[in-house]
C-alpha positions, 0 to 999 in steps of 0.5 A, spaced: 225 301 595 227 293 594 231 291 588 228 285 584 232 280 579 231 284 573 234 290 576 240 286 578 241 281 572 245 286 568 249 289 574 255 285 577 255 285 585 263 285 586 268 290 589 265 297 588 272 301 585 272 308 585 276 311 581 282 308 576 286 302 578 293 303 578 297 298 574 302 294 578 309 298 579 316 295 579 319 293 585 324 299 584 319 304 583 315 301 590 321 302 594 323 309 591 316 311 593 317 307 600 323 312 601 320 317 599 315 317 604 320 314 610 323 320 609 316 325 609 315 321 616 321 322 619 321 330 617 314 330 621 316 325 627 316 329 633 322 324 637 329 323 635 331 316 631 334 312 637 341 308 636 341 300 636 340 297 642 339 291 646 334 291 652 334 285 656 328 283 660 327 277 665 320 277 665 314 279 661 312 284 667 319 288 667 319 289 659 312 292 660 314 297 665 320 299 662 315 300 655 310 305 659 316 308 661 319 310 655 316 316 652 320 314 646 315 310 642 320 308 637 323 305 643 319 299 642 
């Protein structure tokens, strides 16, 4: 069924929102609910987190084969 002009007049044709939006929160409740979640991740990730290293490369094909052959995705 088409819409003409005076269905629309009184409606704004924007951003649907569903729900309410939520206020801007202050930077440390942002990085409370960000450790929070880091945390819920780590919980659930089935691989070890690795320690610093440094993996040098002479050329880009060597890098690429050393990455397929991690199982590791965090590796990378």
């Amino acid at each position: 069924m088409p819409c003409d002009a005076r269905q629309l007049a009184g409606m704004e044709l924007g951003t649907k929102v569903v729900g309410n939006r939520r206020r801007a929160a202050d930077p440390a409740s942002c990085h409370r609910r960000a450790l929070a979640l880091m945390r819920g991740a780590e919980k659930i990730c089935p691989f070890p987190r690795p320690r610093g290293f440094v993996f040098k490369a002479r050329t880009w094909e060597e890098y690429e084969a050393w990455k397929k052959a991690q199982p590791n995705p965090r590796l990378w």
